[in-house]
N, C-alpha and C positions, 0 to 999 in steps of 0.2 A: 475772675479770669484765671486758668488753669494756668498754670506751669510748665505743661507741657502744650507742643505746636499743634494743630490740626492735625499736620502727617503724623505727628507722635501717638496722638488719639486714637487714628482711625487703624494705626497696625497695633496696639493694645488689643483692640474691638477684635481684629483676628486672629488674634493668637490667646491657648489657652494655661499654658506651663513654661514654666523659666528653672531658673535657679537662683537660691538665696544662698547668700555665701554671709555666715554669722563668724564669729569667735567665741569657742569656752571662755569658761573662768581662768585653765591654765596657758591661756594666751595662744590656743591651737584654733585653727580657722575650720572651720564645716562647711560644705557647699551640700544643696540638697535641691533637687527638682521638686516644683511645685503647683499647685493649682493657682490661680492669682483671679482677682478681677479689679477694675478701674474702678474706683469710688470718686464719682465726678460733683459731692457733696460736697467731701473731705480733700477732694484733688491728693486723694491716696491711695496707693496699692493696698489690697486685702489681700491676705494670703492664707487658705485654710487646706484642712485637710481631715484624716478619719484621725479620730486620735490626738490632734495636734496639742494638746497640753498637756502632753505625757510624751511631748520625741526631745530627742537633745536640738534641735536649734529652738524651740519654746523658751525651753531653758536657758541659752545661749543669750537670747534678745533679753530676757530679765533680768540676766546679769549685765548684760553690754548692749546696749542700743545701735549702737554703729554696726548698720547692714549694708549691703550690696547685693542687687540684682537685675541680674540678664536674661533678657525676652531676647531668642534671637531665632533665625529659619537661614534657608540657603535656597534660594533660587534656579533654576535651571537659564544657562549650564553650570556655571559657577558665580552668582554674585549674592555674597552674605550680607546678612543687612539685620541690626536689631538697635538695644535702647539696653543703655545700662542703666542701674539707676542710684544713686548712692544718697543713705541717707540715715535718719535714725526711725530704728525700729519699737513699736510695745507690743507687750505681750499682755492681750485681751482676754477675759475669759468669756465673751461672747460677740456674737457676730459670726460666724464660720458660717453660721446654719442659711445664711443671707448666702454666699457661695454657691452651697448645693445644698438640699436638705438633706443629704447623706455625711455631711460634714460634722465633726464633733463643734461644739457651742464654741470655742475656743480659737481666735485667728490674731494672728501677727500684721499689725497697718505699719505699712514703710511709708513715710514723708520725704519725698523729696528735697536734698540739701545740694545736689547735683545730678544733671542729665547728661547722660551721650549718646547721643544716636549716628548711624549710620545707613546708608544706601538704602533710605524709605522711600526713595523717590522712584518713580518708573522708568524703564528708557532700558535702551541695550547700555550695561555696563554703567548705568549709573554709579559714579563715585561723590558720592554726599558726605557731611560728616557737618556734627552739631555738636560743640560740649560749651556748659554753661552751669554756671550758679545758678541757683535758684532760693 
């Protein structure tokens, strides 16, 4: 059984870039937009790219596993709504290519250690909100 809710699944499915927010080594935070997709194996985020074991957040999760990352969109007129995700990240040096075949062999899997979601639900002005352990 996933970690994450149905609602939580089906706006993964739609959406295809977030941001991973890592730490260097000298305790300085990085945030980076990203490709992602749901590994409903592993009940884990993938996250690859061109290059990706050779950028500084690669780096960043090998030295420090503790990631954070937000899937989020904005709605018309105005209601925002996404999925944070917090948790401990590795740095793989294969899998990307699973992705897109234009990805380098090399992707970063986030495991969920905590969820937050917000206003995935439909409706005028939908105000939802979910945070939990996991």
């Amino acid at each position: 059984m996933s970690k994450f809710t149905d609602i939580e699944l089906e706006y993964l499915k739609t959406q295809r870039l977030g941001r991973l927010a890592t730490v260097n080594k000298n305790g300085e935070p990085q945030i980076a937009p990203v490709t992602f997709r749901y590994d409903a194996e592993l009940d884990a985020i993938d996250i690859g790219g061109l290059n990706m074991g050779e950028t500084q957040k690669y780096r960043n999760v090998a030295h420090n596993s503790l990631a954070s990352f937000v899937i989020d969109d904005v709605l018309p007129p105005f209601q925002p709504r996404g999925i944070e995700i917090r948790g401990h990240a590795q740095a793989l040096p294969d899998g990307g290519q699973q992705i897109s075949p234009d990805f380098s062999p090399a992707l970063i899997r986030l495991t969920p250690g905590r969820i937050i979601s917000w206003n995935l639900t439909s409706g005028d002005h939908a105000q939802t909100h979910s945070a939990r352990n996991v």
